[in-house]
N, C-alpha and C positions, 0 to 999 in steps of 0.2 A: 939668657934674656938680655939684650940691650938697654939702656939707660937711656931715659929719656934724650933725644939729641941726638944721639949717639948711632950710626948706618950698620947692618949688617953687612958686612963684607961678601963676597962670592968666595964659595969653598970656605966659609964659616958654616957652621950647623944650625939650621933652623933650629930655634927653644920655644917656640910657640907656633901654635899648629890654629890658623885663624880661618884659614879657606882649604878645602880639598878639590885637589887638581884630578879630575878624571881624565885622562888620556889614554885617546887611542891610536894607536901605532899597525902597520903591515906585519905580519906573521914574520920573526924572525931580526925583528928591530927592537923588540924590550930589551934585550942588554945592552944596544946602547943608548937605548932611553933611558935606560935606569943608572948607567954609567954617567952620563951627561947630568944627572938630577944630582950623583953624588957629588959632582964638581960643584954643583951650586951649591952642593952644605944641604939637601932637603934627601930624608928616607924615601922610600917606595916599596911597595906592596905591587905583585904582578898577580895577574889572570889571564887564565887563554878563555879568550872569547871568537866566537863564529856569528857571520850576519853581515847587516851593510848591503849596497845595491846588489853587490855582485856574491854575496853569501862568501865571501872569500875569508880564510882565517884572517884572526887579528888578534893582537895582543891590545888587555888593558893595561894602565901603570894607573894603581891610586898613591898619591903624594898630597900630605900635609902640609902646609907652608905657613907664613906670612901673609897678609893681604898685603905686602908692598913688594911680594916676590911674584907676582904673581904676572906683572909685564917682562919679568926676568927669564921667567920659563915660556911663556908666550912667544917671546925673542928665541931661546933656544932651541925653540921648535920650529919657529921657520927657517931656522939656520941649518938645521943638522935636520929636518925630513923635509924639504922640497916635492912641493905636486909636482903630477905630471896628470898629463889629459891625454885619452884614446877615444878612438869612434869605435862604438858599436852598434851593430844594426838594431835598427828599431825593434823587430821581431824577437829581439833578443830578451826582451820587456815583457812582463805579465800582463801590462796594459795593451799594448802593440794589438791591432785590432785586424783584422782579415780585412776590411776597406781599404786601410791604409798603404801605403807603398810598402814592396819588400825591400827596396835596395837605401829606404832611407835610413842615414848613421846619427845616430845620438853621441854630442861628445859630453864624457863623462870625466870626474876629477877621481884621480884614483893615489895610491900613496898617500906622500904625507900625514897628519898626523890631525885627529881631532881633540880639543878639550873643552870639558864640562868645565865651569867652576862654581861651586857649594858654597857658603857660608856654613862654618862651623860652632855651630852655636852650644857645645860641650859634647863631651864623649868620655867614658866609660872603660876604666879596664875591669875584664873580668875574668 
């Protein structure tokens, strides 16, 4: 734990765990999202998770942090997973309606990286 005054460094270990970082990552990018967490000094826990517009695999990472680490990993994220945008046809949609056009494309944000963040107001080992 740092002393009052005192900054947590990058690639020091987080010692107090104040917010949890849920992140979500494209199927096949949690190790080096979890790689990229170690550099900052903060654990991670993975899960495979399925869903999202397009039902497409995707990995979770839960991470513990700092509430002052938390613009830290925010930055790491648009740095190291970058969106990208695709059109796809409307029809492609559960909503997409038989009036509507068929040839019209919806553009969609796909990759990069989403995150929740929790206050962690105490937790439990058991």
């Amino acid at each position: 734990m740092t002393s009052e005054g005192e900054r947590d460094e990058p690639g020091r270990r987080a010692e107090r765990a104040e917010r949890l970082c849920i992140i979500v990552v494209p199927d096949g990018e949690e190790e080096t999202l979890v790689e990229a967490l170690r550099e900052l000094g903060a654990g991670a826990t993975r899960l495979v998770s399925k869903g999202g517009l397009r039902g497409r695999k995707s990995a979770t990472v839960l991470s513990a942090v700092p509430a002052d680490w938390v613009g830290r990993v925010s930055s790491m994220l648009h740095e190291r997973f970058p969106a990208v945008s695709e059109h796809v046809p409307a029809h492609a949609f559960p909503w997409w309606s038989e009036g509507e056009s068929p040839d019209e494309e919806i553009e969609i944000r796909l990759g990069g990286a989403v995150m929740f963040v929790v206050p962690i107001a105490g937790f439990e080992l058991l």
